[in-house]
mmCIF file of the N, C-alpha and C atoms, coordinates in Angstrom:
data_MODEL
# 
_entry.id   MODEL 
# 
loop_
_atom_site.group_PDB 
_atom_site.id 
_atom_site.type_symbol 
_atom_site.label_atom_id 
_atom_site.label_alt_id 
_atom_site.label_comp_id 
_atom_site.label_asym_id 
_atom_site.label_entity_id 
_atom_site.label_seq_id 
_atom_site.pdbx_PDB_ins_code 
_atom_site.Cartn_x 
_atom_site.Cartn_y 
_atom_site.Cartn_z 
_atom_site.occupancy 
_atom_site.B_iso_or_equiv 
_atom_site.pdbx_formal_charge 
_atom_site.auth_seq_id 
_atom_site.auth_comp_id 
_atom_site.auth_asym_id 
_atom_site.auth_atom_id 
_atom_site.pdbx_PDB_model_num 
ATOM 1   N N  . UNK A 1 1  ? -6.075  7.668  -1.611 1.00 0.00 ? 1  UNK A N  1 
ATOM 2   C CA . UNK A 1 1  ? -6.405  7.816  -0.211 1.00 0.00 ? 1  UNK A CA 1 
ATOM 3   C C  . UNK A 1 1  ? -5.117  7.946  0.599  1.00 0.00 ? 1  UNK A C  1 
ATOM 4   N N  . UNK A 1 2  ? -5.065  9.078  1.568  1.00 0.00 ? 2  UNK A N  1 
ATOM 5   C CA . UNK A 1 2  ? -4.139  9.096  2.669  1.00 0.00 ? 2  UNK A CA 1 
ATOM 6   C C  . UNK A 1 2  ? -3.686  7.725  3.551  1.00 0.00 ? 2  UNK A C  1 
ATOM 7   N N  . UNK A 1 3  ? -2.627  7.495  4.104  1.00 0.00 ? 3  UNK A N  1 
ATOM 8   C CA . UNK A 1 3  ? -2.535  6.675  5.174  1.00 0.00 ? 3  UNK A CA 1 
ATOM 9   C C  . UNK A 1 3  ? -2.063  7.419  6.513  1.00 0.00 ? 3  UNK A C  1 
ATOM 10  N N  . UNK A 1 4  ? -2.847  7.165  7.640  1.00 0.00 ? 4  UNK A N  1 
ATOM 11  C CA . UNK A 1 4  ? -2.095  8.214  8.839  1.00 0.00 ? 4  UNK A CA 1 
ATOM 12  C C  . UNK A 1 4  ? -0.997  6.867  9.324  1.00 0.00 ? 4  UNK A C  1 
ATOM 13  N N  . UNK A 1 5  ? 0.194   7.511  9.305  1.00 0.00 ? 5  UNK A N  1 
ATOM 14  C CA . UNK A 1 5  ? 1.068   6.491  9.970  1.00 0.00 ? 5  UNK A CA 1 
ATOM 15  C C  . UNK A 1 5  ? 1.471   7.149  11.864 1.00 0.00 ? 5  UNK A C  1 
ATOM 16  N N  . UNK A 1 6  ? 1.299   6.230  12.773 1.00 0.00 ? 6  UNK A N  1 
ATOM 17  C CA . UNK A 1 6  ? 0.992   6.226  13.736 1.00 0.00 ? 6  UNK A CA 1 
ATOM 18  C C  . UNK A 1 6  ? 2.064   7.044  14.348 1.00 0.00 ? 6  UNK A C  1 
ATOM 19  N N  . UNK A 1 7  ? 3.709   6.794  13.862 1.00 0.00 ? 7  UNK A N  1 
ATOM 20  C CA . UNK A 1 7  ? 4.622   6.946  14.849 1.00 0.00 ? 7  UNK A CA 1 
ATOM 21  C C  . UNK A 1 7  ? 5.704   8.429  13.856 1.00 0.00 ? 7  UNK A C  1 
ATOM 22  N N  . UNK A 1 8  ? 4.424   8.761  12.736 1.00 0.00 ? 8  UNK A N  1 
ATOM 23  C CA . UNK A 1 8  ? 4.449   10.090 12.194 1.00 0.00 ? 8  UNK A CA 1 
ATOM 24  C C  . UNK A 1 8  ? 4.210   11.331 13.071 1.00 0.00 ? 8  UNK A C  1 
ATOM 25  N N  . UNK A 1 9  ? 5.111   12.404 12.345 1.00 0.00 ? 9  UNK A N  1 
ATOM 26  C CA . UNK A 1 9  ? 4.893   14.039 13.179 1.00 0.00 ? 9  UNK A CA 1 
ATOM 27  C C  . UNK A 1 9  ? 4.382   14.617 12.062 1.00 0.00 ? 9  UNK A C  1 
ATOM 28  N N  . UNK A 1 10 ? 2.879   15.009 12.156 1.00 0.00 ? 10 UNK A N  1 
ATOM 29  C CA . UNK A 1 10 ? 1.966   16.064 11.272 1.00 0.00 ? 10 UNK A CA 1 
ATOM 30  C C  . UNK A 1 10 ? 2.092   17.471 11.903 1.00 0.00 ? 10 UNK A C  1 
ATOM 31  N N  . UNK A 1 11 ? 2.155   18.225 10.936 1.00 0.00 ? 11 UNK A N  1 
ATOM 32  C CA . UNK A 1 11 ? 1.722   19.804 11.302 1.00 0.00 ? 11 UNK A CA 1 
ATOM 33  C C  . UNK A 1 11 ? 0.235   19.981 11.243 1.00 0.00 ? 11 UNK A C  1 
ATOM 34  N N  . UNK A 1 12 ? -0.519  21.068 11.643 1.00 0.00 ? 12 UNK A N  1 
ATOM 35  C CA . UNK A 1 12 ? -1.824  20.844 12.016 1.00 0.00 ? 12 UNK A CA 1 
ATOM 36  C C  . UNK A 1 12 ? -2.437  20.910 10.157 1.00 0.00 ? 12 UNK A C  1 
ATOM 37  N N  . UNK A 1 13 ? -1.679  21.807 9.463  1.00 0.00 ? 13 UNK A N  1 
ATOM 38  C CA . UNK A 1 13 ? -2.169  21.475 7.972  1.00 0.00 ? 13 UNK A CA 1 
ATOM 39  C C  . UNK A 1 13 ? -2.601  20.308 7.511  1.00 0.00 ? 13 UNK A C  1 
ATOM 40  N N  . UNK A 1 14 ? -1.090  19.512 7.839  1.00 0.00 ? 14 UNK A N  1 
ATOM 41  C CA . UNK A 1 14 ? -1.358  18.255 7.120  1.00 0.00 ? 14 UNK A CA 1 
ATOM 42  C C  . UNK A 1 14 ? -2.579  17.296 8.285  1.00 0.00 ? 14 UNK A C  1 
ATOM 43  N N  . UNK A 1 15 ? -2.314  17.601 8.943  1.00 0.00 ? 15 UNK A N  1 
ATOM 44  C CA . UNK A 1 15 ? -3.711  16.884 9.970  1.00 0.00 ? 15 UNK A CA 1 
ATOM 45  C C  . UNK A 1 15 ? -4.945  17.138 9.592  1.00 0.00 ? 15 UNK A C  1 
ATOM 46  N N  . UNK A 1 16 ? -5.258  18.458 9.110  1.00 0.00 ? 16 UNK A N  1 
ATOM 47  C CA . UNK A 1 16 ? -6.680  19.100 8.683  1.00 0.00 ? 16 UNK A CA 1 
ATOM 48  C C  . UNK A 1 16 ? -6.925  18.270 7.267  1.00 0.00 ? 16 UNK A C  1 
ATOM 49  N N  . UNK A 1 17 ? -5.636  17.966 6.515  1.00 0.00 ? 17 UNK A N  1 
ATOM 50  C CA . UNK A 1 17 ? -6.518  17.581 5.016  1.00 0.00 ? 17 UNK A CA 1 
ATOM 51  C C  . UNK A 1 17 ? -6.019  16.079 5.244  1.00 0.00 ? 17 UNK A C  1 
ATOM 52  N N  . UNK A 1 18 ? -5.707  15.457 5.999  1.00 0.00 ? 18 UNK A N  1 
ATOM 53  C CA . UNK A 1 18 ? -5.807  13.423 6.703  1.00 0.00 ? 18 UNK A CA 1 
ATOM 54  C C  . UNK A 1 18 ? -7.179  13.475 6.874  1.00 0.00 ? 18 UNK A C  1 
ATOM 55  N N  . UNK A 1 19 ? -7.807  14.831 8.198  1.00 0.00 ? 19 UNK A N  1 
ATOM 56  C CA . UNK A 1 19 ? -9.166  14.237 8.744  1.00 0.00 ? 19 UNK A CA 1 
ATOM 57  C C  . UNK A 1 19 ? -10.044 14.896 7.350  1.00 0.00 ? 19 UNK A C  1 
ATOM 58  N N  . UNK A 1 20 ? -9.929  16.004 6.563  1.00 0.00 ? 20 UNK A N  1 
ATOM 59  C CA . UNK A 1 20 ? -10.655 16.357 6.108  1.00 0.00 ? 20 UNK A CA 1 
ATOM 60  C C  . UNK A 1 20 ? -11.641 17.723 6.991  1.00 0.00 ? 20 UNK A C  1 
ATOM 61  N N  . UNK A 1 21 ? -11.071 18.223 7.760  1.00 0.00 ? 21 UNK A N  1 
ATOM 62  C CA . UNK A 1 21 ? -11.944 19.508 8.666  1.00 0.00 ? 21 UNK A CA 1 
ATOM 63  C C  . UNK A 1 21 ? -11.295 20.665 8.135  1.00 0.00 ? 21 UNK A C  1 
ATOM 64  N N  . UNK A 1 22 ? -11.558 21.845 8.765  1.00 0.00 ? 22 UNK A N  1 
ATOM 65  C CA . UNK A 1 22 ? -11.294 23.673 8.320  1.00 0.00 ? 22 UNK A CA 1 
ATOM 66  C C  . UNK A 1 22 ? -10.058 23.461 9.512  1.00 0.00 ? 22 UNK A C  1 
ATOM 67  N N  . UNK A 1 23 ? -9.670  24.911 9.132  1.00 0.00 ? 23 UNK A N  1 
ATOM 68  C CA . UNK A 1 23 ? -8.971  24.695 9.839  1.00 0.00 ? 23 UNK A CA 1 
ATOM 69  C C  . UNK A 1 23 ? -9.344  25.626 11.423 1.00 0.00 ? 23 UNK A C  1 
ATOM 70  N N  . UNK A 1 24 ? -10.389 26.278 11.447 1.00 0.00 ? 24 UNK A N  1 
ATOM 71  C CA . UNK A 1 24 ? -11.180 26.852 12.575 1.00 0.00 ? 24 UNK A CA 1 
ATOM 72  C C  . UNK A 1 24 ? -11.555 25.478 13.741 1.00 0.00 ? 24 UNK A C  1 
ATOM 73  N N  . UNK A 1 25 ? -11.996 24.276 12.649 1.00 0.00 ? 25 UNK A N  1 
ATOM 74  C CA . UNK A 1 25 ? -12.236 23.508 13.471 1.00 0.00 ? 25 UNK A CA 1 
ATOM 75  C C  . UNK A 1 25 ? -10.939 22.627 14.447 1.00 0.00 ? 25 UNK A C  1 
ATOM 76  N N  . UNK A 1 26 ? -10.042 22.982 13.108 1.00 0.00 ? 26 UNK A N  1 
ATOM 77  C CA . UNK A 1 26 ? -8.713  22.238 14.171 1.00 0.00 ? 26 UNK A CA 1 
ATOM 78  C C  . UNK A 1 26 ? -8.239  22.753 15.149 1.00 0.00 ? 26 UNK A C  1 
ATOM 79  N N  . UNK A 1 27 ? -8.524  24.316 15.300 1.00 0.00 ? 27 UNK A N  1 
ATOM 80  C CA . UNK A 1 27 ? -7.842  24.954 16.032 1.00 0.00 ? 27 UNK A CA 1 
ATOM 81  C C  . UNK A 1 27 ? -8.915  24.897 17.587 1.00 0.00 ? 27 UNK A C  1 
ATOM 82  N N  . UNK A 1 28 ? -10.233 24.402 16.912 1.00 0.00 ? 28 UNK A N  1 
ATOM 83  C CA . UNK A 1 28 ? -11.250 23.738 18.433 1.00 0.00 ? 28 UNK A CA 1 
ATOM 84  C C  . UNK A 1 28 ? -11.112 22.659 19.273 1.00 0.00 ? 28 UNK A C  1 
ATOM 85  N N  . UNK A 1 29 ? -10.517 21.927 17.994 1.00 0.00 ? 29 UNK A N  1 
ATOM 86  C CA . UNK A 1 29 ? -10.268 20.262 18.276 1.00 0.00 ? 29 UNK A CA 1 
ATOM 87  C C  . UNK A 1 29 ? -9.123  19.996 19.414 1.00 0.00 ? 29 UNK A C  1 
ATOM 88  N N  . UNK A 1 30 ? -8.116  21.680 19.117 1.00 0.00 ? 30 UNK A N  1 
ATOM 89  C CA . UNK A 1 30 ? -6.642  21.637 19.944 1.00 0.00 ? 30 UNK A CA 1 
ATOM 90  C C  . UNK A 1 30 ? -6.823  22.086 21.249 1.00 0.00 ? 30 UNK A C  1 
ATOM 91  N N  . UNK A 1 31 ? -7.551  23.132 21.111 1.00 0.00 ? 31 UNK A N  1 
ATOM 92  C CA . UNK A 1 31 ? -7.815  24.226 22.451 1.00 0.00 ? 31 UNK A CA 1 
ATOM 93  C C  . UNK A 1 31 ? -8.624  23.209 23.515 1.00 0.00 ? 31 UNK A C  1 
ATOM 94  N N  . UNK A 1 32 ? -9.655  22.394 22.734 1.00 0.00 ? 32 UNK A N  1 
ATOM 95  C CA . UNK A 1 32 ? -10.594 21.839 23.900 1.00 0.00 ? 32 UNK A CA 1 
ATOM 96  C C  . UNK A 1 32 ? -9.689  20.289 24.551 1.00 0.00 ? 32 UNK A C  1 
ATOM 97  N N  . UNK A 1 33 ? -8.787  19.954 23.968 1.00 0.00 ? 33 UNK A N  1 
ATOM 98  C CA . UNK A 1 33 ? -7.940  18.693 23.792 1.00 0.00 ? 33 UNK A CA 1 
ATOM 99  C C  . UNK A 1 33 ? -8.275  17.853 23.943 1.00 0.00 ? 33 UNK A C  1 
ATOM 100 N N  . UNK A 1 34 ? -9.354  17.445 22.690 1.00 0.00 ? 34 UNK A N  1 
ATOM 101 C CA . UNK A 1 34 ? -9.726  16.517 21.536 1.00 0.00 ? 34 UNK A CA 1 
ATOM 102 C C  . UNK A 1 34 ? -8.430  15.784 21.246 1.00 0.00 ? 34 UNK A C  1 
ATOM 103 N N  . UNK A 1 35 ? -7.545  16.212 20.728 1.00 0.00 ? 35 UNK A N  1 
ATOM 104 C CA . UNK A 1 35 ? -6.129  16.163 20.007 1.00 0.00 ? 35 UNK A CA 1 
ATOM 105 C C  . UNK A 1 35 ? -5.244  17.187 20.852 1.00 0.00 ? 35 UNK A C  1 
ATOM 106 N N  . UNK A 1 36 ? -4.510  15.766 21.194 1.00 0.00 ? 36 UNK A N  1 
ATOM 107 C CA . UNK A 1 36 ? -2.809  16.031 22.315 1.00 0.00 ? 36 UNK A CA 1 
ATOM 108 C C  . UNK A 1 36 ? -2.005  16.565 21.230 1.00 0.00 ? 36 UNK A C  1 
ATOM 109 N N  . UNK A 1 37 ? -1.172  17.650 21.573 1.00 0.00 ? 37 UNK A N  1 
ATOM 110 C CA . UNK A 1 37 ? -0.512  18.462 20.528 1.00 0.00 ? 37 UNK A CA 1 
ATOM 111 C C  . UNK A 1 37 ? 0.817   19.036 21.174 1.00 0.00 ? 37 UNK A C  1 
ATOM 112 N N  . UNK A 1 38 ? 2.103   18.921 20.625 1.00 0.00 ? 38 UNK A N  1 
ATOM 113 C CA . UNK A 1 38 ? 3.552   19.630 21.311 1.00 0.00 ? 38 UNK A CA 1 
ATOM 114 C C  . UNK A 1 38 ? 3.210   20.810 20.569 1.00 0.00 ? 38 UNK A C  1 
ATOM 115 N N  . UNK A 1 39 ? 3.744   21.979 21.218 1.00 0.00 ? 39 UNK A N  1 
ATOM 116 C CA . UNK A 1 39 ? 3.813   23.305 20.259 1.00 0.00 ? 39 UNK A CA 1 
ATOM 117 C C  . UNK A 1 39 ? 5.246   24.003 20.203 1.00 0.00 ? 39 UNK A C  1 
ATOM 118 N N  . UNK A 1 40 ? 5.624   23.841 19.435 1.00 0.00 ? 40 UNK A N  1 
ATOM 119 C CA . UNK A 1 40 ? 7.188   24.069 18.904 1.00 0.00 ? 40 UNK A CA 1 
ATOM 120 C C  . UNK A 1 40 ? 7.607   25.405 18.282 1.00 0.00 ? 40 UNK A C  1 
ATOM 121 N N  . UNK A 1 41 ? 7.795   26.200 18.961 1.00 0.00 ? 41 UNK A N  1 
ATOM 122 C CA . UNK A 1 41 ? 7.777   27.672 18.882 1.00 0.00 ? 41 UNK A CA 1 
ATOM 123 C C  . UNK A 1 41 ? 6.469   27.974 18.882 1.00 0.00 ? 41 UNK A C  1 
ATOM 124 N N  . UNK A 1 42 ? 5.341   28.378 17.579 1.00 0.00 ? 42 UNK A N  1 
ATOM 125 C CA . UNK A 1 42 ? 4.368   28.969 17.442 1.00 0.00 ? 42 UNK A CA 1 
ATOM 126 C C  . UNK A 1 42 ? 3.539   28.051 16.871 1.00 0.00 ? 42 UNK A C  1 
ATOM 127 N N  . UNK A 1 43 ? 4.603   27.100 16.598 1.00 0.00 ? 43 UNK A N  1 
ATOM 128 C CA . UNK A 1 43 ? 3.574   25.900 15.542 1.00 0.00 ? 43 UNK A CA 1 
ATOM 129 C C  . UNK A 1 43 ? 3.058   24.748 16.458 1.00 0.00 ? 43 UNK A C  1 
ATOM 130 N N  . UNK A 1 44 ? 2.032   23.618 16.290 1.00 0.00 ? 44 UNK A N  1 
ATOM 131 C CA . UNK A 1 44 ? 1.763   22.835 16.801 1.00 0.00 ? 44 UNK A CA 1 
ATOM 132 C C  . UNK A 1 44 ? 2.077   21.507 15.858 1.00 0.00 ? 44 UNK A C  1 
ATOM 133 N N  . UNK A 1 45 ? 2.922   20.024 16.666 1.00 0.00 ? 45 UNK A N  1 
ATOM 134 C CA . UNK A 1 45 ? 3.276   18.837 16.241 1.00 0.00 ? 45 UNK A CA 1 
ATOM 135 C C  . UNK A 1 45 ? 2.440   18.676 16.092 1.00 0.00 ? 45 UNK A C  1 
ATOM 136 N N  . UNK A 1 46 ? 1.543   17.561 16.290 1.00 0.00 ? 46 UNK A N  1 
ATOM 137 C CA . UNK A 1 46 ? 0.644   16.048 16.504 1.00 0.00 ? 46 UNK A CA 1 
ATOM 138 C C  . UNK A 1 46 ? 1.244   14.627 15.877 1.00 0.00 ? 46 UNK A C  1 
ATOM 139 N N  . UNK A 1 47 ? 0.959   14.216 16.778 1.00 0.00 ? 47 UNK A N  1 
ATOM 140 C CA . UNK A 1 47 ? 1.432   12.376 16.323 1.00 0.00 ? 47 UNK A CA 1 
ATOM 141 C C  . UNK A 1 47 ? 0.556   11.968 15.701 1.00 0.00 ? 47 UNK A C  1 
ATOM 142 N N  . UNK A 1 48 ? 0.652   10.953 14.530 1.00 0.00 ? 48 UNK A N  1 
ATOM 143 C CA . UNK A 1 48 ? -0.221  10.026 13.972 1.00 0.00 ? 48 UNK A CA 1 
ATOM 144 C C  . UNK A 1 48 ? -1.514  9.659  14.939 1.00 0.00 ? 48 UNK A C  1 
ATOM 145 N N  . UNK A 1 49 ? -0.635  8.975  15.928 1.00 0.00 ? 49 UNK A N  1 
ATOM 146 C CA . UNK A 1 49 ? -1.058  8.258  16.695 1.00 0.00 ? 49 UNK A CA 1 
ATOM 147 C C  . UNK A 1 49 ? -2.722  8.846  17.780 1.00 0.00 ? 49 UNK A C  1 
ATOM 148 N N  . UNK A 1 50 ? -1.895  10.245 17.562 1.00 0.00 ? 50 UNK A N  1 
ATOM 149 C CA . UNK A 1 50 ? -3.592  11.149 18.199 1.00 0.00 ? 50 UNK A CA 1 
ATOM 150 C C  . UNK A 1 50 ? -4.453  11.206 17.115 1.00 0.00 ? 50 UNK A C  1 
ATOM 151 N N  . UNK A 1 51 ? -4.149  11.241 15.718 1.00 0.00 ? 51 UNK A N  1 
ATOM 152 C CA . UNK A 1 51 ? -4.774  11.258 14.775 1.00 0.00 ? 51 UNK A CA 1 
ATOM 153 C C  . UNK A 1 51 ? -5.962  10.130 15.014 1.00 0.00 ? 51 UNK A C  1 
ATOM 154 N N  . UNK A 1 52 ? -5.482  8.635  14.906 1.00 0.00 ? 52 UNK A N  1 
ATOM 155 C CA . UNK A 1 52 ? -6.034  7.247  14.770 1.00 0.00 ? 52 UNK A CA 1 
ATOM 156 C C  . UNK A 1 52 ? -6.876  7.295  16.331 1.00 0.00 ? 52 UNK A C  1 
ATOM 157 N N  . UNK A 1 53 ? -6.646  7.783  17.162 1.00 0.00 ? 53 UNK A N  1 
ATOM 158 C CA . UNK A 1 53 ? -7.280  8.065  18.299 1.00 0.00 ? 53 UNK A CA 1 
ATOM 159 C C  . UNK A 1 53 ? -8.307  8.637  18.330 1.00 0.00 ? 53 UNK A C  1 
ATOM 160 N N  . UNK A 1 54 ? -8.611  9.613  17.876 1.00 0.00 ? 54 UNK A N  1 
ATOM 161 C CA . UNK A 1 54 ? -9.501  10.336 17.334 1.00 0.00 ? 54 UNK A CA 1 
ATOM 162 C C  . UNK A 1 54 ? -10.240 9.811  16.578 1.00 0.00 ? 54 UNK A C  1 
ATOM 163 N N  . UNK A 1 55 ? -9.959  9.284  15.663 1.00 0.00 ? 55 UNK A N  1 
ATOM 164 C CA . UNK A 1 55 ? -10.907 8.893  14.434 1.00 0.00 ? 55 UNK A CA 1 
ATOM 165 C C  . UNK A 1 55 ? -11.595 7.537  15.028 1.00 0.00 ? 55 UNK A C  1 
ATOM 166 N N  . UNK A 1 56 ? -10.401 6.483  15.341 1.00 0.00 ? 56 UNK A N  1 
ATOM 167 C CA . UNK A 1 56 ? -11.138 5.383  15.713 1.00 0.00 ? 56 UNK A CA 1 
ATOM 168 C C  . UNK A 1 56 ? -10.223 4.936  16.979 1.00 0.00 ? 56 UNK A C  1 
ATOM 169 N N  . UNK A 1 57 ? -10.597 4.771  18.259 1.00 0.00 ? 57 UNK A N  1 
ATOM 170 C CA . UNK A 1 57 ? -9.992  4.065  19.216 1.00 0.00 ? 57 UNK A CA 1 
ATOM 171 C C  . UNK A 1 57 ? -9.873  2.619  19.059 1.00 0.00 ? 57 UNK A C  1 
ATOM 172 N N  . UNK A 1 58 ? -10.463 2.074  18.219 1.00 0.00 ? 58 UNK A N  1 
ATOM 173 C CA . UNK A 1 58 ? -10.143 0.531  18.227 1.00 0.00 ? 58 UNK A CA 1 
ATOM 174 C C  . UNK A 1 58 ? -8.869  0.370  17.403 1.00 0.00 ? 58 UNK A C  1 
ATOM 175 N N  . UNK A 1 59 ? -8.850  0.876  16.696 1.00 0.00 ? 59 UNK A N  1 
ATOM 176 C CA . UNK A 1 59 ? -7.262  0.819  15.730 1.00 0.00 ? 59 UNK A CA 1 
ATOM 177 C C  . UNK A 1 59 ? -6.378  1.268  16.579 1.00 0.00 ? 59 UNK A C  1 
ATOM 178 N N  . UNK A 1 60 ? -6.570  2.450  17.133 1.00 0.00 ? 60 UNK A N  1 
ATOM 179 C CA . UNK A 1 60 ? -5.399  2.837  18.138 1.00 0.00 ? 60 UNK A CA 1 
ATOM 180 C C  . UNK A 1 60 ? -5.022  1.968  19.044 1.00 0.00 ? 60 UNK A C  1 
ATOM 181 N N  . UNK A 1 61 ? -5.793  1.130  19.422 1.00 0.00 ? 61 UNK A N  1 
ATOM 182 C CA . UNK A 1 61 ? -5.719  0.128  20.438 1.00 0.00 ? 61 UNK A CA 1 
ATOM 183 C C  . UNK A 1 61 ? -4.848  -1.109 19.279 1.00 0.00 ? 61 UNK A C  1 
ATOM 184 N N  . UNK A 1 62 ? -5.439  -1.659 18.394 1.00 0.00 ? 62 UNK A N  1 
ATOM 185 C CA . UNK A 1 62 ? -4.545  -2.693 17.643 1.00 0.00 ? 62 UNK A CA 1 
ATOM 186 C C  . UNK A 1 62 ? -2.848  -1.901 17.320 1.00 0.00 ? 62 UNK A C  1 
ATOM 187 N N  . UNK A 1 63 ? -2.921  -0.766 16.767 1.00 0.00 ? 63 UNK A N  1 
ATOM 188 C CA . UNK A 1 63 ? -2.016  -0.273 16.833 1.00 0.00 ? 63 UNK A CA 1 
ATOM 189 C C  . UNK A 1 63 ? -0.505  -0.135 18.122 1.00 0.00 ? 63 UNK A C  1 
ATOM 190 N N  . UNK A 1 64 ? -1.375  0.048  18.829 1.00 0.00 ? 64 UNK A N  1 
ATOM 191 C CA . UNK A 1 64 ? -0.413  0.654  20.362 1.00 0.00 ? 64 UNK A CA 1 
ATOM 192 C C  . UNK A 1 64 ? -0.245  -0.584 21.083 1.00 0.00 ? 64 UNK A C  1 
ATOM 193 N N  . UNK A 1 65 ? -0.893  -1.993 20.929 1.00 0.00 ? 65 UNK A N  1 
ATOM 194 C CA . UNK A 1 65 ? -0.916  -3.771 21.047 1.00 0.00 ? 65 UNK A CA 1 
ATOM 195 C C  . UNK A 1 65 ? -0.009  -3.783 20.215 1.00 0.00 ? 65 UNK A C  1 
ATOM 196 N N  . UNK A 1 66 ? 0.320   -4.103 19.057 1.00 0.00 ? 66 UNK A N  1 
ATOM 197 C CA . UNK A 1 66 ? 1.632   -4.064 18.252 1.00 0.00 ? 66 UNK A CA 1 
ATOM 198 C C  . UNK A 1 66 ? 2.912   -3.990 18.580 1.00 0.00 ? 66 UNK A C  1 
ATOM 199 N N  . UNK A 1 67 ? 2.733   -1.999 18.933 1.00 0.00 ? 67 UNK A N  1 
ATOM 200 C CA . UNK A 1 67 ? 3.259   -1.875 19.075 1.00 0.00 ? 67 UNK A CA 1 
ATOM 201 C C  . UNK A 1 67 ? 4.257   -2.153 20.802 1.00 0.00 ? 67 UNK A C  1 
ATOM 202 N N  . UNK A 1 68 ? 3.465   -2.439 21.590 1.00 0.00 ? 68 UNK A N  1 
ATOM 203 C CA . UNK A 1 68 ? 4.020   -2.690 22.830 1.00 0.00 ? 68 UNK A CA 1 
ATOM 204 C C  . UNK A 1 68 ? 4.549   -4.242 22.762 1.00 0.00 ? 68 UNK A C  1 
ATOM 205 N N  . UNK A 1 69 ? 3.740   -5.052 22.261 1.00 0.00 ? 69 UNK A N  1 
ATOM 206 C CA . UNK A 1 69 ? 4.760   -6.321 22.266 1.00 0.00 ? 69 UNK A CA 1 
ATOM 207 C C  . UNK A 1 69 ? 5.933   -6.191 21.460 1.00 0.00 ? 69 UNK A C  1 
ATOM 208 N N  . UNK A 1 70 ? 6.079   -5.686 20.103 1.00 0.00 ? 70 UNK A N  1 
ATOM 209 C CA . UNK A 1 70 ? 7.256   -5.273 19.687 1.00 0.00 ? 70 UNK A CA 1 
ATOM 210 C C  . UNK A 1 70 ? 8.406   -4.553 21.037 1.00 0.00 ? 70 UNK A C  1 
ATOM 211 N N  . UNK A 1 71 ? 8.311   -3.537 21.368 1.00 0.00 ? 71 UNK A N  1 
ATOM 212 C CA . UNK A 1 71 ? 8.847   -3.042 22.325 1.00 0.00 ? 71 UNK A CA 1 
ATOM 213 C C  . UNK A 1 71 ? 9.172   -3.732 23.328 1.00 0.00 ? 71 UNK A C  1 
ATOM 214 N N  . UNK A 1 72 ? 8.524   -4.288 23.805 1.00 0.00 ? 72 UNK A N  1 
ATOM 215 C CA . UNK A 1 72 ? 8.882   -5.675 25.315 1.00 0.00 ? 72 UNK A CA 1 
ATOM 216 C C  . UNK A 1 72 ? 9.588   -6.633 24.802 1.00 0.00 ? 72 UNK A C  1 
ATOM 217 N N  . UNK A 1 73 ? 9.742   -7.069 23.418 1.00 0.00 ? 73 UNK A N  1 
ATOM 218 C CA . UNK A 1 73 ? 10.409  -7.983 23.147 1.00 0.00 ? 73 UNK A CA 1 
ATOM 219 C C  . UNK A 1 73 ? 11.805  -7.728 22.724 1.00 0.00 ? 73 UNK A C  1 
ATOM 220 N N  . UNK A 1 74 ? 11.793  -6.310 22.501 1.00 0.00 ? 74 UNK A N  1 
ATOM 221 C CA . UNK A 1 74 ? 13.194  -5.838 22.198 1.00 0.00 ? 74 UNK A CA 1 
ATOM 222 C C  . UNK A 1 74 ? 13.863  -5.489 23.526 1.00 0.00 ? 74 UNK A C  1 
ATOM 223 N N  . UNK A 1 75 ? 13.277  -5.102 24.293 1.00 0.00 ? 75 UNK A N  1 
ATOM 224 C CA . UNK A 1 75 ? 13.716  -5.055 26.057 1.00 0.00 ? 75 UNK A CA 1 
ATOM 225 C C  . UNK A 1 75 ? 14.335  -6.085 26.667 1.00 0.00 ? 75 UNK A C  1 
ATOM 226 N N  . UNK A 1 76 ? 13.735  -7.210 26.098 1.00 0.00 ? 76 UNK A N  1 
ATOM 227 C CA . UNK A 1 76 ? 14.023  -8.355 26.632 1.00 0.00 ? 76 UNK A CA 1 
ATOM 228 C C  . UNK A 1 76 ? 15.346  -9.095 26.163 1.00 0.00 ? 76 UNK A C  1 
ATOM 229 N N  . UNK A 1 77 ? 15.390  -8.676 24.873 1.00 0.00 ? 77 UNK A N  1 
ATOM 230 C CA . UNK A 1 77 ? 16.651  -9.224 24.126 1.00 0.00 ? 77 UNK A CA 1 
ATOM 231 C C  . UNK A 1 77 ? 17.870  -8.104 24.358 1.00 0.00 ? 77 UNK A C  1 
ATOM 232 N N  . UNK A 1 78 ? 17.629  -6.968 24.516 1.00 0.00 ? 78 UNK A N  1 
ATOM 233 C CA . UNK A 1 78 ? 18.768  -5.981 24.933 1.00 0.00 ? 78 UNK A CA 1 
ATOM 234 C C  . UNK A 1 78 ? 19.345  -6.332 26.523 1.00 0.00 ? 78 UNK A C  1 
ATOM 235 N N  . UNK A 1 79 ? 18.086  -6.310 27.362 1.00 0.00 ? 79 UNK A N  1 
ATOM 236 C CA . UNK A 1 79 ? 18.477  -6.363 28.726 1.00 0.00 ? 79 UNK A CA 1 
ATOM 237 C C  . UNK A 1 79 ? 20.108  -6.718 28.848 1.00 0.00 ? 79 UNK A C  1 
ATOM 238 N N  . UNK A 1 80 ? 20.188  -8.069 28.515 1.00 0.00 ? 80 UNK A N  1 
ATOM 239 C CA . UNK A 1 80 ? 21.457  -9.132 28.399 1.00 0.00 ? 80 UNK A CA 1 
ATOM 240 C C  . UNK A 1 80 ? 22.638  -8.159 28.117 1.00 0.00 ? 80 UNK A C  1 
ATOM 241 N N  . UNK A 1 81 ? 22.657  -7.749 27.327 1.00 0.00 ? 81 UNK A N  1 
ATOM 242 C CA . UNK A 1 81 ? 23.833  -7.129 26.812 1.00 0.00 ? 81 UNK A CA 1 
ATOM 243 C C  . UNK A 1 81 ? 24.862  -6.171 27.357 1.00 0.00 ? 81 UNK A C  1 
# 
C-alpha cells in the first residue's frame, strides 16, 4: 500500500495511481478545483497535503494540528536569537 506524505510534491501521474482514478478524471478533479494545483511550465505540482484533503478532511485536519504546533513551537524558540 501507498503512503501519501503530506509535505510531498506529486505530479498528477503519481497522484492518479495514490487515489487510484484515470487520468480524464484528474484532469476534472483540477479544472473544477477539487484539487489546488501549481502548474510549472505545462506540468501540474500537487501537495500531499491536497491529496489527504480530498480523500479525508479529518486527517488533514490531524495532520495540519501537528503540524502547526510543531511550527509555533519552533517560532518561539528562534524568536530569541
Amino acid at each position: 500500500m501507498l503512503e501519501i506524505k503530506p509535505n510531498e510534491v506529486y505530479t498528477t501521474a503519481e497522484a492518479e495511481r495514490l487515489l487510484k482514478i484515470s487520468n480524464s478524471t484528474m484532469k476534472r478533479l483540477l479544472k473544477k478545483g477539487l484539487i489546488r494545483a501549481n502548474k510549472i511550465g505545462k506540468q501540474y505540482r500537487i501537495l500531499g497535503h491536497e491529496l489527504l484533503r480530498l480523500l479525508s478532511p479529518e486527517v488533514d485536519k490531524k495532520v495540519s494540528g501537528g503540524y502547526g504546533k510543531v511550527k509555533r513551537k519552533v517560532i518561539e524558540k528562534v524568536k530569541d536569537w
